[in-house]
C-alpha positions in Angstrom: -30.8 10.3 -103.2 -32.0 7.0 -104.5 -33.1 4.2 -101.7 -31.0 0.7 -101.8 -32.6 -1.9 -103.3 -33.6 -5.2 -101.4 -30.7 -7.0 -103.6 -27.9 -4.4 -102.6 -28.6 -4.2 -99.3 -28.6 -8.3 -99.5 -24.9 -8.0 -101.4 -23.9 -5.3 -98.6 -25.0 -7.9 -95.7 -23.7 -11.0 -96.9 -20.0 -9.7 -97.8 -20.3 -7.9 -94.1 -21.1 -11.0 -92.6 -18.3 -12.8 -94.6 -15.8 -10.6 -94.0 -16.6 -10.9 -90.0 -16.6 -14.8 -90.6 -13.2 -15.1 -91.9 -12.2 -12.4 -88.8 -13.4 -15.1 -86.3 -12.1 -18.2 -88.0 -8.4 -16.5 -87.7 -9.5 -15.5 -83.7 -10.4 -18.8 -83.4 -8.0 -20.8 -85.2 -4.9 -19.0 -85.4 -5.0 -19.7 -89.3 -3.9 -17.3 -92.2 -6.1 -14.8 -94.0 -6.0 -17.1 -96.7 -6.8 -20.2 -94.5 -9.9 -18.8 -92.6 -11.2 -17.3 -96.4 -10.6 -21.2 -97.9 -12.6 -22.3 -94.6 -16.0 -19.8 -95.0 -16.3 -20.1 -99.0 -15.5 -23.7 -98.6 -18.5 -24.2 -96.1 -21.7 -25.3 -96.6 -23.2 -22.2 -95.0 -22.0 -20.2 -98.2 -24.5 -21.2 -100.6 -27.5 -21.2 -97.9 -26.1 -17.1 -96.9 -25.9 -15.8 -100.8 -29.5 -17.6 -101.5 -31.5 -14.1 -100.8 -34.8 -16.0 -100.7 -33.7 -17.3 -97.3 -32.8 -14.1 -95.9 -30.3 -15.8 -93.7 -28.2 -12.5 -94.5 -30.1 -10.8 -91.8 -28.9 -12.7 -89.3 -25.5 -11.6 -87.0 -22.0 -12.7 -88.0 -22.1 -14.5 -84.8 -24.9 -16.6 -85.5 -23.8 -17.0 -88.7 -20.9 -18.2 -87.4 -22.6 -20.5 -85.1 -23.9 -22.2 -87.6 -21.3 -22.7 -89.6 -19.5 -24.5 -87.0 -22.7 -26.6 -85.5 -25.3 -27.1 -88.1 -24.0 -27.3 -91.3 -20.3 -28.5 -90.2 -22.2 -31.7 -89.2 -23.9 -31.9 -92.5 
């Protein structure tokens, strides 16, 4: 069995930590699936968690959600 390369395990982190985004948008917000999804891709935050040079992928859907309501919402 083959190990993961650094770019899948970078794909497998960023669409966990997306998926638990949109989870905590709808917690938060009472919003739709399709509302909370609109919200994360629509953010700021999105293009900073898919750049892999950053490594911000490593970080905890929480923090990452953090962020995304501090930081770069003010931006």
């Amino acid at each position: 069995m083959s190990q993961p390369t650094r770019q899948q395990i970078a794909t497998y982190l960023t669409d966990y930590a997306l998926s638990e985004l949109v989870k905590y948008v709808m917690e938060d917000t009472g919003c739709t699936i399709e509302q909370a999804m609109e919200r994360v891709y629509n953010s700021p935050l999105i293009s900073a968690l898919q750049d892999e040079e950053n490594e911000l992928y490593v970080q905890s859907p929480a923090y990452l959600y953090e962020l995304m309501n501090g930081y770069f919402a003010a931006n």
